[in-house]
KEKE-3310 file (N, C-alpha, C; in steps of 0.2 Angstrom, whole numbers, plus 5000, padded with zeros to 4 digits):
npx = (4917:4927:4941:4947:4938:4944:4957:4954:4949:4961:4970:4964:4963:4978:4980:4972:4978:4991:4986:4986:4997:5006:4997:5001:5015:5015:5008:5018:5030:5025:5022:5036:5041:5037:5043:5048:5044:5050:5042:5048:5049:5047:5038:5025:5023:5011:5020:5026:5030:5047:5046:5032:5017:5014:5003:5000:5012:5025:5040:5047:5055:5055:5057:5043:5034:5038:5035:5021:5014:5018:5009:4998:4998:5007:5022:5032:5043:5049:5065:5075:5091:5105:5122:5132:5142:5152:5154:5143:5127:5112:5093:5087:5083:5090:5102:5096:5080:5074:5081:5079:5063:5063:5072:5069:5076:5089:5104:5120:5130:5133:5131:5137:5138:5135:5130:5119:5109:5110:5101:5088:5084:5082:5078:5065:5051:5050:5059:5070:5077:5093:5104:5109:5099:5088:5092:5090:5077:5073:5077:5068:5055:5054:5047:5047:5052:5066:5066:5080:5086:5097:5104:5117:5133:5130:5134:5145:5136:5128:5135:5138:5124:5121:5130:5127:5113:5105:5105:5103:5104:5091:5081:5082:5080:5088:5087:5093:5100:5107:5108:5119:5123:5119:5124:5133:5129:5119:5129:5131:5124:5113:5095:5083:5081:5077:5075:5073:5068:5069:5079:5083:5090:5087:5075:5060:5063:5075:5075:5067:5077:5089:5083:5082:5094:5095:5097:5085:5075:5069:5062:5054:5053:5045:5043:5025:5024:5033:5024:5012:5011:5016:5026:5024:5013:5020:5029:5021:5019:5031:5031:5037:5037:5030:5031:5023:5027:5026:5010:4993:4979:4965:4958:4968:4977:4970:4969:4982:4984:4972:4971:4985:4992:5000:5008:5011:5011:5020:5017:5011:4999:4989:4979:4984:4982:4969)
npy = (4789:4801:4804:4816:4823:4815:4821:4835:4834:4830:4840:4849:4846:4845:4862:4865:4862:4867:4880:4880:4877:4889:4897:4894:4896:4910:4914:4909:4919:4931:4927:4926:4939:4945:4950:4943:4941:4938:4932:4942:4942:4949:4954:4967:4975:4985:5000:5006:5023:5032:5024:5024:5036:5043:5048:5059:5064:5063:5057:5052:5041:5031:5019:5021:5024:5010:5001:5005:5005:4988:4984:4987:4980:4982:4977:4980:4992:5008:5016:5032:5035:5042:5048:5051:5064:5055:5047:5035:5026:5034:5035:5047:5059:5070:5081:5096:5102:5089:5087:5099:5096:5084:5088:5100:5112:5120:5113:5117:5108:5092:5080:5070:5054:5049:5062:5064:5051:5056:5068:5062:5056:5066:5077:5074:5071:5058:5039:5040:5029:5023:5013:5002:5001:5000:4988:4979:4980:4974:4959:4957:4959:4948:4947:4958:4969:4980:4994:5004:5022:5033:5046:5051:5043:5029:5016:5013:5013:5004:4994:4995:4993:4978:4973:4974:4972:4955:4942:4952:4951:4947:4955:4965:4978:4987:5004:5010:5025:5030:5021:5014:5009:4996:4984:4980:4985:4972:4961:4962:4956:4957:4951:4958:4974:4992:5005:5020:5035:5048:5056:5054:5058:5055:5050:5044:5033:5029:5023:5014:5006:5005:4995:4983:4977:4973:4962:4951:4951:4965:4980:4999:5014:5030:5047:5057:5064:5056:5045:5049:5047:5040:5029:5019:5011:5004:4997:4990:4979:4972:4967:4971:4979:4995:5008:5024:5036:5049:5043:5048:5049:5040:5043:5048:5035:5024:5031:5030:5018:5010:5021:5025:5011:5007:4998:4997:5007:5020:5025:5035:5036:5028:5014:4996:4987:4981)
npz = (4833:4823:4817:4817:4826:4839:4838:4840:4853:4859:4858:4862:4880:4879:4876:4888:4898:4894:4899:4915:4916:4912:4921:4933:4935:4931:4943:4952:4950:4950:4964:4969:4967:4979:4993:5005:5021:5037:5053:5067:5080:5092:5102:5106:5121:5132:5138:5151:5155:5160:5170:5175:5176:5194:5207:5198:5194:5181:5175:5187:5187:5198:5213:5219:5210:5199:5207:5210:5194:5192:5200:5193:5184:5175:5167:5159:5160:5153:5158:5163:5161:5169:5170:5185:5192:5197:5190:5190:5187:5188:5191:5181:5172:5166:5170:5171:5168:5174:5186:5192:5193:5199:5215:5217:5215:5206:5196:5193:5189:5185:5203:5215:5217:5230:5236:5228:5233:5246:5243:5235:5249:5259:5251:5239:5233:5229:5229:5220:5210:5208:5197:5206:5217:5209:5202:5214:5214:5203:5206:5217:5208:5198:5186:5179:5167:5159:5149:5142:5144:5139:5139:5134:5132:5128:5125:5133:5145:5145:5143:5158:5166:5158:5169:5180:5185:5186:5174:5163:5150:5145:5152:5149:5138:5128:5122:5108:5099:5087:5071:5067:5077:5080:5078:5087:5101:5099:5097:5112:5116:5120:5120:5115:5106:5106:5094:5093:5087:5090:5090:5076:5058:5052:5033:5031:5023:5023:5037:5036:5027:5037:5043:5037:5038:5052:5065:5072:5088:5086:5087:5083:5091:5092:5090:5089:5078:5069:5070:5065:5050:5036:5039:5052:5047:5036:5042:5049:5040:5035:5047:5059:5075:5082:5090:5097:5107:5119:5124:5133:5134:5130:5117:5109:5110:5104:5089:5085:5084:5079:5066:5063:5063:5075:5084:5098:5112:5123:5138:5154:5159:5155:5155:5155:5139:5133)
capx = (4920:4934:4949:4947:4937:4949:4964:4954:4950:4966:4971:4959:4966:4985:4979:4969:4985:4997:4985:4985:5006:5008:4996:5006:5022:5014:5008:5024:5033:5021:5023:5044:5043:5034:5046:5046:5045:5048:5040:5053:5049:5049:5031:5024:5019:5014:5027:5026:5035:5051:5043:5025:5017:5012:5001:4997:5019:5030:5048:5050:5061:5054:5054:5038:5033:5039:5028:5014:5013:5016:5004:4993:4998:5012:5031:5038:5047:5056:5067:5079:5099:5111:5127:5133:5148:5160:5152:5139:5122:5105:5090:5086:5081:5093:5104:5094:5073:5072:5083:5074:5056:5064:5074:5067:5080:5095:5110:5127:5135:5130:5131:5141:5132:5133:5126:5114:5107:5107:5095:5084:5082:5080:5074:5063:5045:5050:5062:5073:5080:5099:5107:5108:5092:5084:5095:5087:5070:5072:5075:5059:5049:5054:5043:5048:5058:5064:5068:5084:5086:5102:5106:5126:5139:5124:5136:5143:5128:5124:5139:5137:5120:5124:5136:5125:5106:5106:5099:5102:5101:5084:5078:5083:5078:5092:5087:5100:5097:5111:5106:5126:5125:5114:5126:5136:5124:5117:5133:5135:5120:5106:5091:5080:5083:5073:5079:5073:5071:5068:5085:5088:5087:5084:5067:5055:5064:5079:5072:5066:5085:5091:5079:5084:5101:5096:5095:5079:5069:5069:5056:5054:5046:5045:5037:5020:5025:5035:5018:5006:5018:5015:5030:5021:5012:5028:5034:5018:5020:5037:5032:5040:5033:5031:5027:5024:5028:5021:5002:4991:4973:4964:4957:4976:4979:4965:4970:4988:4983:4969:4972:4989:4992:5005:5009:5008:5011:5023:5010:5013:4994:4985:4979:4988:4977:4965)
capy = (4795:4801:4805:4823:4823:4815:4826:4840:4834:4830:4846:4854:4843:4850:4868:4866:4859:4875:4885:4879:4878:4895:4901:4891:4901:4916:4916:4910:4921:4936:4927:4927:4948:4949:4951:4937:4945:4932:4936:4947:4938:4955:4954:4973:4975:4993:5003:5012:5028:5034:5020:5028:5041:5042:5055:5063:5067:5061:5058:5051:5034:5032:5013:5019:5022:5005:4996:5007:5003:4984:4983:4988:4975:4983:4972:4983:4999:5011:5021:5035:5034:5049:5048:5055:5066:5051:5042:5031:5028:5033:5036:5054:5059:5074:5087:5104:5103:5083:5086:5102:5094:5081:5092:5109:5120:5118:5114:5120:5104:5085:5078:5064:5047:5049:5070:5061:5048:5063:5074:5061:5056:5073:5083:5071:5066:5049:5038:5040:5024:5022:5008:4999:5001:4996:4981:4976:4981:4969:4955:4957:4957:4944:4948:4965:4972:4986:4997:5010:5029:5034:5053:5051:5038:5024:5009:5013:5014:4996:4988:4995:4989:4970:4969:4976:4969:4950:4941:4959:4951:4945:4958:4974:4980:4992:5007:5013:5031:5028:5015:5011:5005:4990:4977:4982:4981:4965:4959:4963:4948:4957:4949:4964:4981:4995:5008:5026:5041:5054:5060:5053:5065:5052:5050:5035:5026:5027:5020:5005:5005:5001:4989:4978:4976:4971:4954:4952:4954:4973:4987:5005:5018:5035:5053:5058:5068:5052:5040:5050:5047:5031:5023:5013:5003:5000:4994:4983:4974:4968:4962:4974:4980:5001:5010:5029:5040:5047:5043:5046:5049:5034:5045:5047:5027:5022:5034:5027:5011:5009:5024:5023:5005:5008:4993:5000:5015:5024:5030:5039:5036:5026:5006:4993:4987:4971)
capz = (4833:4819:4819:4817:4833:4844:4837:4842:4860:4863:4855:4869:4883:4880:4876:4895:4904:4894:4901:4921:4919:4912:4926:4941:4932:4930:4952:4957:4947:4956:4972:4970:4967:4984:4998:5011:5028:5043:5060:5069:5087:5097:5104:5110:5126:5134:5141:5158:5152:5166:5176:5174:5181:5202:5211:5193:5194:5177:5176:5192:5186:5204:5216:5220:5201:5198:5213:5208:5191:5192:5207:5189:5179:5170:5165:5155:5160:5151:5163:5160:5164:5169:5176:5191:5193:5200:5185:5193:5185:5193:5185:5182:5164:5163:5176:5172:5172:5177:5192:5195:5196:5204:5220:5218:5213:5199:5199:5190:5187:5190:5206:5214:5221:5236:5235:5226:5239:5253:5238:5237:5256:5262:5245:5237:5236:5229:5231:5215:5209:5207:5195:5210:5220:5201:5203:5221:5213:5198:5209:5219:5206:5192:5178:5175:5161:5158:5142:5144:5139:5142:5133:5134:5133:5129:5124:5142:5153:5144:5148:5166:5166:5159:5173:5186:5182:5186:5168:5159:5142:5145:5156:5146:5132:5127:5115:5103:5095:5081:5068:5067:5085:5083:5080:5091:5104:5099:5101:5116:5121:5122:5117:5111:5105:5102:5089:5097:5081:5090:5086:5069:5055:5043:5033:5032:5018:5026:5042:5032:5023:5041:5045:5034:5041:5057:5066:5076:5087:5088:5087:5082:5093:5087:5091:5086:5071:5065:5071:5059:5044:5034:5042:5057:5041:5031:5047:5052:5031:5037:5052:5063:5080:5083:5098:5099:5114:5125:5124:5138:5133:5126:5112:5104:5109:5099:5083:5084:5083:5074:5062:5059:5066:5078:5088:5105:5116:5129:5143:5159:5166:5153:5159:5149:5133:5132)
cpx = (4926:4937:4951:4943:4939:4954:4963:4951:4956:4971:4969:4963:4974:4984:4979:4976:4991:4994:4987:4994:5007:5006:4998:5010:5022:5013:5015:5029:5032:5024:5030:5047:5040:5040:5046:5048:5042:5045:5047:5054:5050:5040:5030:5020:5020:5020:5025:5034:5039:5047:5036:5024:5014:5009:5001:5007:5020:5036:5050:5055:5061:5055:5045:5033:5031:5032:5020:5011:5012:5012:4995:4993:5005:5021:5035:5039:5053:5060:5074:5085:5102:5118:5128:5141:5154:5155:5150:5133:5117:5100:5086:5087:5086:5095:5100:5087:5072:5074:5079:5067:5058:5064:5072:5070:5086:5101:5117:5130:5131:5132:5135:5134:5131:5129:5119:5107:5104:5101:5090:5080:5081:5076:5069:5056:5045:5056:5067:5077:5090:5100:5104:5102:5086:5087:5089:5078:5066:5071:5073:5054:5053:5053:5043:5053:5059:5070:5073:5084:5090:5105:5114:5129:5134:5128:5139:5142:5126:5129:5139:5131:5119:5127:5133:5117:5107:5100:5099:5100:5096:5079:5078:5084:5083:5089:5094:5096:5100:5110:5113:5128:5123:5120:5130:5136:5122:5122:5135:5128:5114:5100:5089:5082:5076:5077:5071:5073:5068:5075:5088:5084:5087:5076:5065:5057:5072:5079:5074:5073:5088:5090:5080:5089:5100:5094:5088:5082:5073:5062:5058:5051:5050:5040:5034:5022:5028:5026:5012:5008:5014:5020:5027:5017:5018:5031:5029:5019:5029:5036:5036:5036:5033:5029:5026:5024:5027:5014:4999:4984:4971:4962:4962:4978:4976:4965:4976:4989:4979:4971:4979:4995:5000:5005:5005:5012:5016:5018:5014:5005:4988:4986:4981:4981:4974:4969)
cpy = (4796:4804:4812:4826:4821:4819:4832:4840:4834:4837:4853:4852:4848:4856:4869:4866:4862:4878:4886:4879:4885:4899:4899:4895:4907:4917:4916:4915:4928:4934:4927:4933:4950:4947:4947:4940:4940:4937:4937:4944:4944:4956:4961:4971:4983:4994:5008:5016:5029:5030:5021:5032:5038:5046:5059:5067:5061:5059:5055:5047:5033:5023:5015:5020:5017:5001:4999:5004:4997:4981:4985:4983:4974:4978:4976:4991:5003:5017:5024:5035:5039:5046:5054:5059:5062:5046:5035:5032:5027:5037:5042:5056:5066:5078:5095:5102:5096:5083:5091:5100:5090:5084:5099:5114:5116:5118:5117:5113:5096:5084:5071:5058:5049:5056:5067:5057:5051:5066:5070:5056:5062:5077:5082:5068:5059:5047:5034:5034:5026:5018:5001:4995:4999:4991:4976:4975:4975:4963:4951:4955:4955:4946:4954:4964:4977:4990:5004:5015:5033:5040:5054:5045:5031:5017:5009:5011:5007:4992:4988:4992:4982:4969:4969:4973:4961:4947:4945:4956:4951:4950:4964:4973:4989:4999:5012:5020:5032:5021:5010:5006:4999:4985:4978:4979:4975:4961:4958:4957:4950:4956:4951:4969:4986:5001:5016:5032:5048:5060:5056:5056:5059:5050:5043:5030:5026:5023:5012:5000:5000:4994:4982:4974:4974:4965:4956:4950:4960:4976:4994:5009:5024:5041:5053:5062:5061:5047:5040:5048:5040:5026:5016:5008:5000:4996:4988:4979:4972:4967:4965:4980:4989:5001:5018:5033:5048:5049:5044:5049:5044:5036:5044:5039:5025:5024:5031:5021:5006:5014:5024:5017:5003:5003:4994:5006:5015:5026:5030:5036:5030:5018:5003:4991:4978:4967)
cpz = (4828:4821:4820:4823:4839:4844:4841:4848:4863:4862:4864:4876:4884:4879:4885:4901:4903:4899:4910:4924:4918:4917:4932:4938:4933:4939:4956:4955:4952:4964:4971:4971:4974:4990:5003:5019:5033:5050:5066:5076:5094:5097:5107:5114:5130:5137:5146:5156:5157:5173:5180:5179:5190:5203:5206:5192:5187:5177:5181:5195:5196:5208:5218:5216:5200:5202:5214:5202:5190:5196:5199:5184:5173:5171:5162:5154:5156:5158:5160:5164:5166:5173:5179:5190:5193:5195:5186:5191:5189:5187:5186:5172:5162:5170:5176:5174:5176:5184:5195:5198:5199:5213:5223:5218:5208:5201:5192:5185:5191:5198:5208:5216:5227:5240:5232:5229:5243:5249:5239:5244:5258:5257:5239:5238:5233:5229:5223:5215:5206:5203:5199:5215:5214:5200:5208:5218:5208:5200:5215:5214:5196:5184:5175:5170:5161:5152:5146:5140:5141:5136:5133:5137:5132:5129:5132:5147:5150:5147:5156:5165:5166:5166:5181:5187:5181:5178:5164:5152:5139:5147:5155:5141:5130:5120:5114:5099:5088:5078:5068:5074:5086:5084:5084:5098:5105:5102:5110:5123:5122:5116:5110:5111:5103:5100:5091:5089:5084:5090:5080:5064:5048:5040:5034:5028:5020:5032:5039:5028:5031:5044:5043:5035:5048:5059:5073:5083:5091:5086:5085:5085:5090:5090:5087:5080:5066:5064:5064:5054:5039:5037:5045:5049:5038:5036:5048:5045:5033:5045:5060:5068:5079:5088:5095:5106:5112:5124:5131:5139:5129:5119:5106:5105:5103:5092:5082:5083:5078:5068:5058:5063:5068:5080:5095:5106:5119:5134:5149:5164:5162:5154:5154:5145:5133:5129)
residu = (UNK:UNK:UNK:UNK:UNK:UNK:UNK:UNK:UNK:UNK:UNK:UNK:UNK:UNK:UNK:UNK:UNK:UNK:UNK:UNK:UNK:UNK:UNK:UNK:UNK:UNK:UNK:UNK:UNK:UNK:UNK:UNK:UNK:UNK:UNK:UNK:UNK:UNK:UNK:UNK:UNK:UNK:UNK:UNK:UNK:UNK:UNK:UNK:UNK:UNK:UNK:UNK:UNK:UNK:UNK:UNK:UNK:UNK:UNK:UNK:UNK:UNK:UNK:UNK:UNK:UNK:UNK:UNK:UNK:UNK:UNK:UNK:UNK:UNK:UNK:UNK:UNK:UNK:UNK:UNK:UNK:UNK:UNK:UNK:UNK:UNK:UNK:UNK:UNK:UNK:UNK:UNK:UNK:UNK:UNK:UNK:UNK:UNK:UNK:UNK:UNK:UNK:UNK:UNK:UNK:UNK:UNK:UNK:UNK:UNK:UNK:UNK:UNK:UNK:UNK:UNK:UNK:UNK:UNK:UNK:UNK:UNK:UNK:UNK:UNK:UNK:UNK:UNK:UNK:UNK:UNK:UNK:UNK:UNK:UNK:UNK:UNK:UNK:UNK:UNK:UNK:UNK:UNK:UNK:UNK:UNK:UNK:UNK:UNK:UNK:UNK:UNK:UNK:UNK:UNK:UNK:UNK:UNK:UNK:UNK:UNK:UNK:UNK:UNK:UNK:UNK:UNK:UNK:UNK:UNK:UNK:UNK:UNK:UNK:UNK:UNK:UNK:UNK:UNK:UNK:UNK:UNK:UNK:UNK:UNK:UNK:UNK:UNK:UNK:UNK:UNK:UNK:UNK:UNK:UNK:UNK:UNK:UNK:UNK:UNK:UNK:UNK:UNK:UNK:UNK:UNK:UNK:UNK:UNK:UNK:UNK:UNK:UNK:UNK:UNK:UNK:UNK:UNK:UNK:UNK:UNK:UNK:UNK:UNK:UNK:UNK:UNK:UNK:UNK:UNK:UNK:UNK:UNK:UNK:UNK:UNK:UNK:UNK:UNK:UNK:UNK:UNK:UNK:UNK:UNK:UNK:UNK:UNK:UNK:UNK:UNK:UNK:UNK:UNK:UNK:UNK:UNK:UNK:UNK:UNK:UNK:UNK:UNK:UNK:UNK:UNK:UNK:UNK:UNK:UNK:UNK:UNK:UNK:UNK)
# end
C-alpha cells in the first residue's frame, strides 16, 4: 500500500469521527434549546361537581350527594363554601339562586348557622352539608377528597378548613382564582392546588407565564370557551394536568379529551372514566 493511500485513509478516518462529534454538538445543542419539563406529580382523577348530581338535582353540596356518588366509585369532590351571617362556613354555592333552589324562596341577606340548620331540616330536599357535618362525612369515608370553591374571603375559608378537616393538607385540594395567591396557599401546607380561571382576565400566555412560577403539583381547570382554546395542549407539553367544567354528556367528554386533550372533567352525572 503507499503512502499516499494510508494518508488518505486516515485522512477519511478523522474526517468520519468530525463528522459524528459535530453531529453529537449539533443534537445536544437542539436538545439544550428544548425546555425540560418534569412531571408535575398532581395525578387527574374526575371530579363530582358541588358533590355531584342526585335525583337529576345540581348544586346540592349535599351528605346525600356525597354518599351517592362515592357509593359510584367517585374520590374526589369539589364542593362549594359560603359563609353564614355569624361567619361560619356551610356549603351552599351562593345566597341569591343557590339558596333559592336549595330552600324555595330568596332571602335578603345571609343567614346565620343556626337559621341555617333549621332551613335545611324543615325546608330542604337534602341534607345540606355544613363545614362540620363535611368534617364527620370525611371521616367515614377515608378516601375522599375534596376540592374547595369558595367566592369570598378564600384564604379565610382555607385556614377555617385546615383547622377543621382532619389531614386537610392531604385531603383538600384548595382552588385559588388569583394567580398571586398560590404561594401563599401553598404555604399554608397544602399539598395540591388547583388554579380556577373562570375569573381571570388574563390570556393563554399569560396563564403559561404563571405556571412557570409555581411549585408543584397543581392543575388548571378552566371553562368551556377556555377548553376549546389551544391552552389544555400547551398545558399537556409541560406536563401539567387540565380539567374542564361542567361536563355531562359523554359526546363533550370525549371531545375535551380527545380533541383538545383536556386531562379530565367536572361532571354532575357523568360515570367516572376507564
Amino acid at each position: 500500500m503507499s503512502k499516499s493511500s494510508v494518508k488518505l485513509g486516515i485522512l477519511s478516518v478523522i474526517i468520519f469521527i468530525a463528522c459524528i462529534l459535530i453531529s453529537q454538538r449539533t443534537t445536544t445543542f437542539h436538545e439544550a434549546r428544548q425546555p425540560l419539563y418534569l412531571p408535575n406529580g398532581f395525578i387527574p382523577h374526575r371530579i363530582a361537581h358541588a358533590g355531584g348530581g342526585i335525583n337529576n338535582r345540581t348544586y346540592t353540596n349535599s351528605i346525600d350527594a356525597l354518599n351517592s356518588n362515592i357509593n359510584k366509585g367517585f374520590q374526589y369532590f369539589e364542593i362549594d363554601f359560603s359563609f353564614t351571617k355569624d361567619d361560619r362556613l356551610v356549603c351552599l354555592h351562593d345566597w341569591k339562586l343557590s339558596f333559592k333552589r336549595s330552600f324555595g324562596f330568596e332571602t335578603l341577606e345571609k343567614v346565620t348557622m343556626e337559621e341555617f340548620n333549621y332551613l335545611v331540616k324543615n325546608s330542604s330536599e337534602f341534607n345540606i352539608c355544613t363545614l362540620n357535618s363535611l368534617s364527620e362525612w370525611m371521616k367515614m369515608n377515608p378516601s375522599a377528597t375534596i376540592i374547595t370553591d369558595v367566592k369570598e374571603n378564600n384564604i379565610e375559608a382555607l385556614k377555617i378548613i385546615s383547622d377543621t378537616i382532619d389531614n386537610a393538607k392531604a385531603r383538600v385540594i384548595p382552588q385559588i382564582y388569583n394567580p398571586v395567591n398560590f404561594k401563599k396557599i401553598k404555604e399554608m401546607g397544602f399539598d395540591k392546588i388547583i388554579w380556577t380561571l373562570y375569573r381571570y382576565r388574563g390570556n393563554n400566555d399569560d396563564v403559561l407565564d404563571w405556571t412557570e412560577k409555581f411549585p408543584g403539583p397543581f392543575a388548571i381547570t378552566m371553562p368551556k370557551s377556555k377548553a376549546e382554546s389551544t391552552l389544555p395542549k400547551e398545558l399537556k407539553k409541560r406536563n401539567i394536568p387540565s380539567y374542564v367544567h361542567t361536563v355531562n354528556t359523554i359526546q363533550e367528554a370525549e371531545k375535551y379529551i380527545n380533541r383538545f386533550e383536556i386531562s379530565e372533567i367536572y361532571t354532575d352525572f357523568l360515570p367516572l372514566s376507564n
